[in-house]
C-alpha positions as CSV (number, residue, x, y, z in Angstrom):
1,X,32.5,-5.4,-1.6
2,X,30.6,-2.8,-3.1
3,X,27.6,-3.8,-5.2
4,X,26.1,-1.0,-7.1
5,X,22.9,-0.2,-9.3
6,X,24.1,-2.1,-12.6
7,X,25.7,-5.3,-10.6
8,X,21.6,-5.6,-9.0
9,X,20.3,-5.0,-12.3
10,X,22.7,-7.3,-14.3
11,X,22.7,-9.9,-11.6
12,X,19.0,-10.6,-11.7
13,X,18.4,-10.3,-14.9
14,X,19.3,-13.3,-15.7
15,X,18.4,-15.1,-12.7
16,X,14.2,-13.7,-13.2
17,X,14.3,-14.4,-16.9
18,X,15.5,-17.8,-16.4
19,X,13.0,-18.5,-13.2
20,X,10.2,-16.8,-15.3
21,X,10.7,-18.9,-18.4
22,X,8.4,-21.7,-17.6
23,X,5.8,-19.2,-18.0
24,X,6.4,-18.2,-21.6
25,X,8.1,-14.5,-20.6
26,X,11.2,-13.6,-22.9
27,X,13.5,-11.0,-21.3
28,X,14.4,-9.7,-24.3
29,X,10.3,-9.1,-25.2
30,X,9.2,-5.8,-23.5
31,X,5.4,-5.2,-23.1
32,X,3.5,-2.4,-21.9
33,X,2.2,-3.1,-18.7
34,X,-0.5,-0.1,-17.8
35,X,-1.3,-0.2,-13.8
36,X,-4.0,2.6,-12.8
37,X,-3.4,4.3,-9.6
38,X,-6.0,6.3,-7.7
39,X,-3.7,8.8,-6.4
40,X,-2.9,12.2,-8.3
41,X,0.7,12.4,-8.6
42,X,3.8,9.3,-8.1
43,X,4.7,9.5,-4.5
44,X,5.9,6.9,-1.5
45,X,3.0,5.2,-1.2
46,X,3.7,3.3,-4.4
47,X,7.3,2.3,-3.5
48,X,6.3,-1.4,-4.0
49,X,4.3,-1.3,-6.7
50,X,6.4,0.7,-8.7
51,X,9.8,0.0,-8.0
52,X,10.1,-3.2,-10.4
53,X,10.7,-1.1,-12.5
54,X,13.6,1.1,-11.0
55,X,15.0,-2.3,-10.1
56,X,15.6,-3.8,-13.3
57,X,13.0,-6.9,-12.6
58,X,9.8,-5.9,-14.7
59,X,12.8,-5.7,-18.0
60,X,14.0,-9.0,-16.8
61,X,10.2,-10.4,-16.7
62,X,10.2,-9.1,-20.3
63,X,7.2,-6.0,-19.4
64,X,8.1,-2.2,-19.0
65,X,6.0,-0.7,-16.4
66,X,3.4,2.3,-17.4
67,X,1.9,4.0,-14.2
68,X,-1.2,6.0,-14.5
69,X,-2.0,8.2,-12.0
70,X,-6.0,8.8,-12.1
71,X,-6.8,10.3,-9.3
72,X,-9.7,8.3,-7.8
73,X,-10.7,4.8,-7.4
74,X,-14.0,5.2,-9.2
75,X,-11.6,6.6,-12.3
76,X,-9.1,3.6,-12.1
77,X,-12.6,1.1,-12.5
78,X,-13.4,2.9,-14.9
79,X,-10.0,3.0,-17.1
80,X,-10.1,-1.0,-15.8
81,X,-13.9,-1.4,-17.2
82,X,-12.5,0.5,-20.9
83,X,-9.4,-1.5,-21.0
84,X,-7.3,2.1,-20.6
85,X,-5.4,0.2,-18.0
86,X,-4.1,-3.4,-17.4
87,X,-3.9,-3.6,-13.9
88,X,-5.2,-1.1,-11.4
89,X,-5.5,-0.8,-7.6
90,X,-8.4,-1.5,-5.5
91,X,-10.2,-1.6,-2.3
92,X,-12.9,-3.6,-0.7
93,X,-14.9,-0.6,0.2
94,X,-15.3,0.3,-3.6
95,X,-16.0,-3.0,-4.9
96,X,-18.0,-4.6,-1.7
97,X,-21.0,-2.0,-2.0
98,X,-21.3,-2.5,-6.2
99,X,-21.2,-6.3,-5.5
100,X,-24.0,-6.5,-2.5
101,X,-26.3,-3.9,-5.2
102,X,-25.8,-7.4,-7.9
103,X,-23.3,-5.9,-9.9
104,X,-20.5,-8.1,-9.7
105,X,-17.2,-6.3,-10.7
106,X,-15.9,-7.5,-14.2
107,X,-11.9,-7.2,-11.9
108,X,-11.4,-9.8,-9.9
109,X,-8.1,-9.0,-7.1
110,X,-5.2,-10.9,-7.2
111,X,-2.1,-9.1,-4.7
112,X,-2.5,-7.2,-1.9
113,X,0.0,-5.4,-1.6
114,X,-0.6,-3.2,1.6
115,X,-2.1,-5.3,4.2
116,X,-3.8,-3.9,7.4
117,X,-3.9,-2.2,10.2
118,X,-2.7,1.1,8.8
119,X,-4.5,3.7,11.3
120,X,-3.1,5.2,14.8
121,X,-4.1,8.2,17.0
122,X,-1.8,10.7,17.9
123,X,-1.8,13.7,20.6
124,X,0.9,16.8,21.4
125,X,3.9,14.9,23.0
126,X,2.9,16.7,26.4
127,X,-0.9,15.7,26.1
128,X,-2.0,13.9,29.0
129,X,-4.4,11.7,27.3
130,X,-2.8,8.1,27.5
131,X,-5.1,5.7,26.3
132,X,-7.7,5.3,23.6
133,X,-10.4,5.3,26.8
134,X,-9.5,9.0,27.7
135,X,-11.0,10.4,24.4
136,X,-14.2,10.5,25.7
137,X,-15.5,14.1,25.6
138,X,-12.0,15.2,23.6
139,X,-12.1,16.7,20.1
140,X,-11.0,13.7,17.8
141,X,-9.8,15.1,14.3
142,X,-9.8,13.4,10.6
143,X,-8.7,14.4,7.3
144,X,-12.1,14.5,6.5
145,X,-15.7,12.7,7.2
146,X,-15.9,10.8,4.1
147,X,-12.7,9.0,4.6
148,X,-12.3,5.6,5.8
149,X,-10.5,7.2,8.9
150,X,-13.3,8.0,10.1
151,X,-15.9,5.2,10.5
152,X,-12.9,2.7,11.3
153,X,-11.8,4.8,14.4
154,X,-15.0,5.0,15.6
155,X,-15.3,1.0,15.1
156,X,-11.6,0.8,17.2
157,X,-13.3,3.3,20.0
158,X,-16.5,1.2,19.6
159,X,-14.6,-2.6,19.9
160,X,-12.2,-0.8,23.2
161,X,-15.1,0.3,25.1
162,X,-15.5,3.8,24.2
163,X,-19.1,5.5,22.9
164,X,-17.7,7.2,19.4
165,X,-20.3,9.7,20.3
166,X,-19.0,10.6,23.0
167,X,-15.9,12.3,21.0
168,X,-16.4,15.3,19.0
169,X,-15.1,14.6,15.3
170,X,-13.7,17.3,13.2
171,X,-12.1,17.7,10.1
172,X,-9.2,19.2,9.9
173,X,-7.4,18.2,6.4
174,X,-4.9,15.8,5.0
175,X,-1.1,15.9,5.4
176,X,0.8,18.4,7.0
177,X,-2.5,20.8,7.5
178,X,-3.6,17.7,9.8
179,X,-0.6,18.0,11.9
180,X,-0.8,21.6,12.2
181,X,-4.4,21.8,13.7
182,X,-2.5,19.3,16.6
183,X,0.0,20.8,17.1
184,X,-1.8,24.2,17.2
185,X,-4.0,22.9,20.0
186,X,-7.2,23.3,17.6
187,X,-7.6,18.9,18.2
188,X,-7.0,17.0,21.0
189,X,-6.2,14.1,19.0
190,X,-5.7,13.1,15.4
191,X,-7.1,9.5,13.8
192,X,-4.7,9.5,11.0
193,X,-2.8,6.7,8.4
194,X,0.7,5.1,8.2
195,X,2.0,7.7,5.0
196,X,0.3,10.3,6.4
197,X,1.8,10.6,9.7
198,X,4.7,9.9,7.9
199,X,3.9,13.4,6.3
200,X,3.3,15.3,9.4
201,X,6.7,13.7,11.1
202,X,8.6,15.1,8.3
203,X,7.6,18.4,8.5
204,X,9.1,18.5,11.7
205,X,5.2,18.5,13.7
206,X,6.3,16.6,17.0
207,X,3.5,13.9,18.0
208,X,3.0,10.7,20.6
209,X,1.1,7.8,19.7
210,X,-1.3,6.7,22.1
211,X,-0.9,2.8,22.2
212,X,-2.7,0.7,19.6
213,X,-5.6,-1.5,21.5
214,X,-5.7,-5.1,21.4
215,X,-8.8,-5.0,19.3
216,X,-8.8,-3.5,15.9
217,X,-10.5,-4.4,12.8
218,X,-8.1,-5.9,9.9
219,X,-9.6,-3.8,7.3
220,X,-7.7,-1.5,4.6
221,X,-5.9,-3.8,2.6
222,X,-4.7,-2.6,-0.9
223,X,-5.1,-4.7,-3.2
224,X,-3.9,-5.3,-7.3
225,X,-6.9,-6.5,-9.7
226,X,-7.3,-7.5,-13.2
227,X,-10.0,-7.6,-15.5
228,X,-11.5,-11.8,-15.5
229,X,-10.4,-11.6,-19.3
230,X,-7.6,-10.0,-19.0
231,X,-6.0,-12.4,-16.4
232,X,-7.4,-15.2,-18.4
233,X,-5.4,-14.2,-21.1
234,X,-2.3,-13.1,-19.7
235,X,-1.8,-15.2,-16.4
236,X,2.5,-15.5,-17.0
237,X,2.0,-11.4,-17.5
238,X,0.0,-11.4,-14.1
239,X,2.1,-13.5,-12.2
240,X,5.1,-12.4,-13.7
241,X,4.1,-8.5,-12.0
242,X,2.8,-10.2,-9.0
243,X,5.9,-11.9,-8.7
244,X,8.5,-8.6,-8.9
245,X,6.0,-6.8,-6.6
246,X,6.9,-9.6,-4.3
247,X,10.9,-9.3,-5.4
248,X,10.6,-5.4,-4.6
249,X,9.2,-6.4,-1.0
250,X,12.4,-8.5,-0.3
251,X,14.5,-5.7,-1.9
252,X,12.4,-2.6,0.6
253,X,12.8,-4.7,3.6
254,X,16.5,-5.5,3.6
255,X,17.1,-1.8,2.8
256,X,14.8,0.8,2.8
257,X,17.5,3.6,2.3
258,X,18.5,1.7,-1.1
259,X,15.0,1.4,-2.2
260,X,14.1,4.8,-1.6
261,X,17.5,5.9,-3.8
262,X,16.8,3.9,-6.3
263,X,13.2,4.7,-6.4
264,X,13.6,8.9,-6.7
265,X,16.2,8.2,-9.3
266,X,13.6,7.0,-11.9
267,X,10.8,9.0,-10.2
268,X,12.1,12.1,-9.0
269,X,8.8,13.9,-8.8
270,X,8.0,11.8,-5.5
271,X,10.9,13.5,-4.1
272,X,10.1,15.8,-1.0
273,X,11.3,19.6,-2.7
274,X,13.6,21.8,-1.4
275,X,15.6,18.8,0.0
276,X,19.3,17.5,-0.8
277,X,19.3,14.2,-2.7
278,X,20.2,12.7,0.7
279,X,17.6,14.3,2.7
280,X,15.2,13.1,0.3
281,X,16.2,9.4,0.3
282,X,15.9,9.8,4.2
283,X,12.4,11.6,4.0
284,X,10.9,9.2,1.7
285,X,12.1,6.7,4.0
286,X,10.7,8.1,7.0
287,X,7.4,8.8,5.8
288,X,7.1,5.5,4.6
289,X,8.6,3.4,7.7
290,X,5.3,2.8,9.0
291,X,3.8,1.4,5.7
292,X,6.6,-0.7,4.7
293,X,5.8,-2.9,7.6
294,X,2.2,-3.8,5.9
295,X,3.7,-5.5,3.2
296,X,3.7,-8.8,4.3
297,X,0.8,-10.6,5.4
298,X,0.6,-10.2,9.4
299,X,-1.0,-14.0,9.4
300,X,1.6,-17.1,10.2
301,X,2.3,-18.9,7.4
302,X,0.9,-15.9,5.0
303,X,2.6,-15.6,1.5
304,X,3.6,-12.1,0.1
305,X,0.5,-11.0,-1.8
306,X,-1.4,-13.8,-0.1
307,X,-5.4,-12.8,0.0
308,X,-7.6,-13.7,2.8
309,X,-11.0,-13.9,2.9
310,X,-11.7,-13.0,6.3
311,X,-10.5,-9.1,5.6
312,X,-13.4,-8.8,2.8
313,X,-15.5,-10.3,5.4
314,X,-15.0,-7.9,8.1
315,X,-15.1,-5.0,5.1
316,X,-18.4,-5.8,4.5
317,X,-19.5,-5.9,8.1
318,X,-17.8,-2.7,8.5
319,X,-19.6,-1.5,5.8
320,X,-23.2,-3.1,7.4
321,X,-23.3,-5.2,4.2
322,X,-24.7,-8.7,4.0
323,X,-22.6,-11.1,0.9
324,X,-23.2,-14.5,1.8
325,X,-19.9,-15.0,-0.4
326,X,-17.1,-12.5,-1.5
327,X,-14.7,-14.8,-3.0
328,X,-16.1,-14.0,-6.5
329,X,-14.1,-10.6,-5.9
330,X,-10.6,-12.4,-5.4
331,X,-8.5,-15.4,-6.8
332,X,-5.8,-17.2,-4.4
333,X,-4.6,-19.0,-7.2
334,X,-1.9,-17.0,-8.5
335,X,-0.1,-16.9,-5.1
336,X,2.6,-19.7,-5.5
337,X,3.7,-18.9,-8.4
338,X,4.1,-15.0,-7.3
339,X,5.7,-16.6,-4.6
340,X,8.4,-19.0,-6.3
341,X,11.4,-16.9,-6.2
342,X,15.0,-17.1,-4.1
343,X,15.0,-14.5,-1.6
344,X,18.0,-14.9,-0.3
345,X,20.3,-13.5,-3.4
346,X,17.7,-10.3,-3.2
347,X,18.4,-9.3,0.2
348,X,21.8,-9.6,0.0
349,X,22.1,-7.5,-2.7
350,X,19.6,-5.3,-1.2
351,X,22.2,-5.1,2.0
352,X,25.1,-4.7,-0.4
353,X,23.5,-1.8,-2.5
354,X,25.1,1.6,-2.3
355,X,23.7,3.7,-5.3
C-alpha cells in the first residue's frame, strides 16, 4: 500500500492533537515557536530538530516552527537572554564556564537531542597506522585549535595511553578542505565529527577509520533550553516541541531516505547543489548516517531526550572546572511527557512513506 506525504500528515494529525490535548494545545491554534540555532545556514545537522515541521506534527501540536539561524552559540544566548528566540540550542561547554564564574544561566536545558560520542579519527585507506597508539610522532589534524575536536582527542589519546604531545596537531579546516589535506598526504590523520566526515565522504575523499577505543569521554551532547520563565509559562508548548522532536526521531530511524525527502522539500537550501533531487536525498542521508545514531540516549533504559547528569559532569572535568552541582543547568522533568507517545503507528508509516 502506498502511504504518501498527506496520508502521514492527515493520519497524525489527529492522533497528536488528541494525545496533546490534556495539555491545553488546540490543533487548530498555531503559535510561533522561535528556536535559535548556532549554525549559519539550515543544513543536516538539524534534521531532528527541524523536521516537525516538514512532518505535519508541530501544526498538529497547534505551533508553527520559526528557525533562526544565528550563527554562534554566544548569539543564540543572547537572542535567548532578549527574548528574540523561544528555544535555542546549547552546549555544556558554553554554559559550564559562565556557571562556575557565578553567573548562573537564566536557560535551563530540557532535550538533548544529539547525544555523545560524535568524534572519530580517520587516515588514507592505505595508511598503515592501525590503532589510536600508532599516532605517536604522526601529524594529527583538526578543523581548527579552538574547537572542541581538539582538547577531546587529546583526552581519547590521553585515557588510551598515548602522550597528546607526542602528536603534532595541525589545523587544517572544516569540511571538505579537511578531507583534502588527508587525502593530499599533508596529515597523517584527521580528529574529525559525525556530519563532518559525513561532508568529506560525500565529496567522494576516500578515508578508514581507525577503531574507536574502549575509553572515550561522553561529552558533546546537544542540547534544547528554555528561558526558567519562559518554560514556566508555557510547559504544554515545551513539551509539546520536545515531544515531536521525539516523534521526528522515530520517523528518521525507521527511514532515513523518507526523512531526508521530506525534509529538503520544505528546506531546500540544505540540499547539497549541483545534485538531482535523488542524489540529494541520498547525500543528506549519507552525511548524516553517523549522527542519526546519537539520537537516542546510548544508556539502558534511557528516554528520547532523556538528560543525564553524569555528561555535565565529565564536561566540566573536561573543561578543569570544579561545580559541586550542575543540575541547576537542566530539568528531567519534562521527559515523560515528551515521551508519552505511540511509536509504533510512526514507524510504520515512516516504513510505508514514498514521497
Amino acid at each position: 500500500m502506498h502511504i504518501g506525504r498527506r496520508d502521514v500528515l492527515i493520519g497524525f494529525a489527529g492522533a497528536l492533537a488528541a494525545s496533546l490535548a490534556p495539555l491545553g494545545i488546540s490543533a487548530a491554534q498555531l503559535r510561533a515557536l522561535r528556536v535559535g540555532f548556532a549554525s549559519k545556514t539550515v543544513n543536516g545537522q538539524g534534521l531532528n530538530t527541524l523536521l516537525p515541521g516538514p512532518l505535519g506534527y508541530a501544526a498538529a501540536a497547534g505551533f508553527q516552527l520559526q528557525p533562526m539561524h544565528l550563527g554562534a552559540q554566544s548569539s543564540v544566548q543572547i537572542a535567548l537572554d532578549r527574548n528574540a528566540v523561544d528555544i535555542g540550542v546549547s552546549t555544556p561547554s558554553f554554559s559550564l564556564p559562565l556557571y562556575a564564574r557565578g553567573a548562573l544561566p537564566q536557560t535551563v536545558a530540557f532535550y538533548e537531542y544529539t547525544y555523545p560520542y560524535k568524534w572519530d579519527i580517520a587516515v588514507k585507506p592505505n595508511s598503515p597506522l592501525k590503532t589510536y597508539a600508532d599516532l605517536k610522532g604522526m601529524r594529527v589534524g583538526v578543523s581548527t585549535l579552538g574547537t572542541t575536536d581538539y582538547p577531546v582527542t587529546q583526552l581519547v589519546l590521553r585515557l588510551n595511553g598515548v602522550d597528546p604531545k607526542s602528536v603534532s596537531w595541525q589545523a587544517v579546516g572544516e569540511g571538505v578542505a579537511a578531507g583534502i589535506a588527508l587525502d593530499r598526504g599533508a596529515i597523517d590523520a584527521l580528529a574529525y565529527y559525525d556530519v563532518g566526515f559525513g561532508m568529506i565522504d560525500n565529496a567522494g575523499i576516500p578515508m578508514r577509520f581507525l577503531p574507536r577505543p574502549a575509553q572515550v569521554p561522553m561529552v558533546g551532547g546537544l542540547f534544547m533550553t528554555a528561558k526558567r520563565d519562559f518554560l514556566a509559562k508555557n510547559r504544554p508548548l515545551v513539551v509539546a516541541y520536545g515531544r515531536s522532536m521525539a516523534m521526528a526521531t522515530e520517523f528518521i530511524l525507521a527511514n532515513p531516505n523518507a526523512a531526508a525527502a521530506a525534509y529538503l522539500k520544505k528546506y531546500p537550501e540544505a540540499a547539497p547543489r549541483g545534485v538531482s533531487a535523488q542524489d540529494a536525498i541520498a547525500q543528506t542521508v549519507k552525511s548524516v548516517r553517523r549522527r542519526i545514531t546519537l539520537y537516542r540516549p546510548p544508556y539502558a533504559g534511557g528516554k528520547t531526550g532523556q538528560i543525564f547528569e553524569s555528561e555535565w559532569r565529565e564536561e566540566a572535568k573536561l573543561a578543569g572546572l570544579s561545580i559541586p552541582d550542575v543540575r541547576p543547568l537542566f530539568t528531567q522533568e519534562l521527559t515523560d511527557e515528551i515521551n508519552a507517545f505511540d511509536k509504533a503507528p510512526i514507524i510504520a508509516a515512516a516504513k510505508a512513506y514514498k514521497g
